[in-house]
C-alpha positions in Angstrom: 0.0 0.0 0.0 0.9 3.5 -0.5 2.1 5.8 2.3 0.0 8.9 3.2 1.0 12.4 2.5 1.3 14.2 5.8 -2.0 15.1 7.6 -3.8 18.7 9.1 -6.8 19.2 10.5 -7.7 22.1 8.7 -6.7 24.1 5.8 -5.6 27.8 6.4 -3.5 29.3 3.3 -2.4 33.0 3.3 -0.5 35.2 1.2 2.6 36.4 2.9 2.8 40.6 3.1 -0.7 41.5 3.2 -2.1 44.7 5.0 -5.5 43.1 5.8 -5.8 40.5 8.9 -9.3 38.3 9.6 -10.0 39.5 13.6 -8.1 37.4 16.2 -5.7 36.5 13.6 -1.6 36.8 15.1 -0.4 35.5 11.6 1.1 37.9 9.0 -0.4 37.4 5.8 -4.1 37.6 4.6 -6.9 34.2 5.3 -7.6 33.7 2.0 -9.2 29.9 2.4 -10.6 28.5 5.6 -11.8 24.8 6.2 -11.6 21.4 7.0 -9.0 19.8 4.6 -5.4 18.2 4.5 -2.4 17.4 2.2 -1.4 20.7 0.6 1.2 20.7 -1.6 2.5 23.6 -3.4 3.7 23.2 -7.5 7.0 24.5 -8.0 7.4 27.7 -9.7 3.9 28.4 -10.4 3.0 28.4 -6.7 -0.4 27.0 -7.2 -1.6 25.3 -4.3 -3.7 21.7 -4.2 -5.0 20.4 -1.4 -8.0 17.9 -0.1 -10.7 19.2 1.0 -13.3 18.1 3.4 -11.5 14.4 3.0 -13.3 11.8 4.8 -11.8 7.9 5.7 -14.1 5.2 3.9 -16.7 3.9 5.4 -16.2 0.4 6.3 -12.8 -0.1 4.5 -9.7 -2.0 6.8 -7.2 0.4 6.2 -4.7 3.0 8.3 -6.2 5.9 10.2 -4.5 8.3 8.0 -5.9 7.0 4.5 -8.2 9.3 3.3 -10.3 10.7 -0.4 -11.4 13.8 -0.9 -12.1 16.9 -3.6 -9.1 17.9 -5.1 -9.1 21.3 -4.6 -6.4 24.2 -6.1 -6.0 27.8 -5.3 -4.3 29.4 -8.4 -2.0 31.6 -8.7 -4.4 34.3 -9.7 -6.4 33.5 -6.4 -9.1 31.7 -7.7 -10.3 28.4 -6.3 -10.9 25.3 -8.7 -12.6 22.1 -7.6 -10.3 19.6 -9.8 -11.9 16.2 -8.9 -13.5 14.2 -6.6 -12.4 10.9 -4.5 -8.8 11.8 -4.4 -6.6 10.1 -2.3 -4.0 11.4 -0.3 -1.6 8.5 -0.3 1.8 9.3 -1.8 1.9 9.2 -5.5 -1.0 9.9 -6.3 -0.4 13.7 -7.2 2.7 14.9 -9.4 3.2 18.5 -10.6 5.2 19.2 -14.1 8.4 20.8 -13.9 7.4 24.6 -14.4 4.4 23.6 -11.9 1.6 24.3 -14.7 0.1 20.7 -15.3 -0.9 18.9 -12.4 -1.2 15.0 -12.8 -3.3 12.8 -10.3 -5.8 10.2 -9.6 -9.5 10.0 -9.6 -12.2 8.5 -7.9 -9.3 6.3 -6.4 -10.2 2.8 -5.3 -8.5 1.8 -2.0 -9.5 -2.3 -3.3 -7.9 -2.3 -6.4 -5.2 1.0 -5.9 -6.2 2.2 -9.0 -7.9 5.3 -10.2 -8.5 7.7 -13.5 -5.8 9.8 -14.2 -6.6 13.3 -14.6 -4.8 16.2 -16.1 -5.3 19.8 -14.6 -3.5 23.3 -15.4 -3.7 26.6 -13.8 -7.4 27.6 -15.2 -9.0 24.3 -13.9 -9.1 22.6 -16.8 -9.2 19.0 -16.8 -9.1 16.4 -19.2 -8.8 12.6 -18.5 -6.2 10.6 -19.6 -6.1 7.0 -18.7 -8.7 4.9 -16.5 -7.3 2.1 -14.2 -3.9 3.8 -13.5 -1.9 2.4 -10.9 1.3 4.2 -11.5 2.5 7.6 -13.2 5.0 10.8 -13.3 6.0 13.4 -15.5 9.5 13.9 -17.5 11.7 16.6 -15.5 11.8 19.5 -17.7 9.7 18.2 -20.7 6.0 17.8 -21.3 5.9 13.9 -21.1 4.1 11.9 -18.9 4.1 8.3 -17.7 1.5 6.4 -16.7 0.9 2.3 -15.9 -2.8 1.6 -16.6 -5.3 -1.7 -17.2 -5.6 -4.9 -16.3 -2.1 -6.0 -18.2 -0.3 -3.1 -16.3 0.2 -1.4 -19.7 3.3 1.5 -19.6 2.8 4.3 -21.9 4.2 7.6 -22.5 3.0 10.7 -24.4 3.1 14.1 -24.5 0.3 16.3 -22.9 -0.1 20.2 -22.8 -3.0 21.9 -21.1 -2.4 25.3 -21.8 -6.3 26.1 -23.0 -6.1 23.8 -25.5 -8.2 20.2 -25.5 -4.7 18.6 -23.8 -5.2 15.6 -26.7 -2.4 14.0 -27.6 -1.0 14.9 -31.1 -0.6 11.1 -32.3 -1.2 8.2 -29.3 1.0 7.5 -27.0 3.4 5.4 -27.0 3.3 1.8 -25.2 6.6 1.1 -23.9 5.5 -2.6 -22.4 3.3 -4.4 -19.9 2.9 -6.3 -16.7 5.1 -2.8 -15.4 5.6 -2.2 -11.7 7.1 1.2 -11.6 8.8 3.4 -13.9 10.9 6.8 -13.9 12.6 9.1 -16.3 16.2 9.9 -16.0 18.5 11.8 -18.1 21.4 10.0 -19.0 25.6 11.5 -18.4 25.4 12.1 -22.4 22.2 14.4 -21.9 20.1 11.9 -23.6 16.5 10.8 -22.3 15.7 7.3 -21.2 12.6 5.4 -19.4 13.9 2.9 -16.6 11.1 0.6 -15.1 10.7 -3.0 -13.2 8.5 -5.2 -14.6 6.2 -6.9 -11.7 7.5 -10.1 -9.9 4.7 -12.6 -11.4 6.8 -10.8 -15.2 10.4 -11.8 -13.9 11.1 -8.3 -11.9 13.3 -7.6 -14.8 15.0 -4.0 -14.7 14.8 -3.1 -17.8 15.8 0.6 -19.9 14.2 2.1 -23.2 15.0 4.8 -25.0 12.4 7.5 -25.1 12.6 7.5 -29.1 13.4 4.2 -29.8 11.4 0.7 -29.8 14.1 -1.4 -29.0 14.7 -1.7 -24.9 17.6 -3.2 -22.5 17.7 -5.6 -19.4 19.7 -4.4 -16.5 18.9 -6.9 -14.7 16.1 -9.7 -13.5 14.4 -10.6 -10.3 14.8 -6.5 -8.9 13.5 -5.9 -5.6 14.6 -2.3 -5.1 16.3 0.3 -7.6 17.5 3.8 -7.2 19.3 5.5 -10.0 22.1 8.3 -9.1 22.0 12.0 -9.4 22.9 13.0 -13.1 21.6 9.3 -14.4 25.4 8.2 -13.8 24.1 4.6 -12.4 21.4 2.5 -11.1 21.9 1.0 -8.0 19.5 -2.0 -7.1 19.0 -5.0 -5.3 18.6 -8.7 -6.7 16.6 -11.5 -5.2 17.5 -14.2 -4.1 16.6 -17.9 -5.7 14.0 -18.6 -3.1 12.2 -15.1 -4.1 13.1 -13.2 -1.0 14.8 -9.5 -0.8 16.8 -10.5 2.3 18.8 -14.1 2.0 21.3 -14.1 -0.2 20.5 -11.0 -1.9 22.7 -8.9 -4.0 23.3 -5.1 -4.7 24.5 -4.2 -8.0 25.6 -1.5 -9.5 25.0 -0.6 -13.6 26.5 2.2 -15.5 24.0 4.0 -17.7 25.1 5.2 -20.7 23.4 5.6 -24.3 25.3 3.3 -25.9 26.5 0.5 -23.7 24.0 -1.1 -21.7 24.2 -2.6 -19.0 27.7 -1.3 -18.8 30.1 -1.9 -15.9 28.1 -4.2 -13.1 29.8 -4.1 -9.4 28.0 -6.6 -7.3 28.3 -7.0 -3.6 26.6 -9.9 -1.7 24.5 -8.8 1.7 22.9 -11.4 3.8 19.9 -8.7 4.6 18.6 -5.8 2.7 16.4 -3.7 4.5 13.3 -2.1 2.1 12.9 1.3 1.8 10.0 3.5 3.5 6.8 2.4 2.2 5.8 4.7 -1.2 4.5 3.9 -4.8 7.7 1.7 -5.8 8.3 -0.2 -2.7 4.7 -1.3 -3.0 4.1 -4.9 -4.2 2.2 -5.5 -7.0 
């Protein structure tokens, strides 16, 4: 399961310098929104801010205290407020900004049973557009307009560029499928500059590690049977963890070490043998499929 993005009891945003204070207010800027909510997040650059509001735990459902849906909710830039979508989750992952923090990415009417939910695509106005049902998994490409997602019942991994910027956010020609039965994925930029797609295919597929170009077909195998991965500042490497022959993370298990480089995959492979691997906190990758 995913983790849960930190919790308030109530939402208070104000804009810093201000002349005007609500009564009984010791704060410095200005109340501008007022009510029960949680999870803000604030998109880079832009500085809109998301948040849930009025979120409320499932009825009935087993899960932790902290797990919660709710209306998406933004307060743009320009100080309006946008409803963006309803039964939003606040587990982690489940909301990404792009890199100039003017498309927001997240999930829809989120299912707690299946962790899935619609993929939805907002900008600064409040426009939406929906881009993929039954999405499990997704990000955008640092300092591009890409976006990944994992979605359906094969755990499909596509890419594609999206743009909402009062247009209808369509995609030009359709994305591109990368492969299926995908765990997670994550764009990196390799030492050459050049743009790659790394994912792990799910443990029932082989766990295979595997690396695509993000204009060619053709893809790479780092490595099978991957528990954990994470891939060094700059794209340099990709550090990750191999399981052992009985299936476990911990006996016997490896860490290796690949160089990533557009031409010569997997490159130079440093392996060092650990009798335990402890997992890493409990977030979108680290959750099995």
């Amino acid at each position: 399961m995913r983790s849960a993005w930190p919790l308030a009891g109530a939402v208070v945003l104000a804009a810093a310098g201000c002349a005007s204070k609500p009564s009984g207010s010791t704060g410095v800027g200005q109340r501008l929104i007022e009510g029960g909510g949680q999870s803000l997040a604030v998109a880079p650059h832009s500085g809109a801010v998301v948040y849930l509001h009025e979120p409320a735990h499932p009825v009935g459902k087993l899960l932790p205290p902290d797990a919660y849906l709710g209306e998406l909710t933004m307060l743009a830039p320009d100080g309006t407020v946008h409803s963006l979508g309803g039964e939003a989750t606040n587990l982690t992952g489940s909301l990404a900004f792009s890199s100039d923090g003017r498309q927001i990415a997240f999930l829809e009417h989120f299912s707690f049973e299946s962790h899935v939910g619609e993929l939805v695509l907002a900008n600064l106005l409040g426009e939406t557009t929906p881009i993929a049902a039954e999405t499990s998994y997704f990000g955008f490409q640092a300092g591009h307009d890409l976006i990944g997602y994992i979605t359906g019942p094969t755990a499909t991994l596509k890419i594609g560029s999206r743009r909402l910027d009062g247009q209808s956010g369509s995609p030009a020609r359709p994305d591109r499928t990368v492969d299926s039965e995908v765990a997670t994925f994550e764009f990196v930029e390799l030492q050459d500059k050049s743009q790659a797609i790394l994912y792990r295919m799910k443990s029932t597929a082989g766990g295979g590690l595997r690396r695509a170009g993000l204009h060619q077909t053709s893809t790479e195998t780092l490595a099978e049977h991957v528990g954990d991965y994470q891939v060094a500042p700059g794209g340099a490497a990709v550090a990750y963890t191999v399981q052992s022959e009985d299936g476990t993370r911990a006996r016997g298990a490896s860490i290796e070490l690949s160089v990533l480089t557009e031409r010569a995959l997997p490159g130079l492979r440093r392996r060092h043998r650990s009798p335990a691997l402890a997992g890493r906190p409990l977030d979108r990758r680290s959750r099995e499929e």
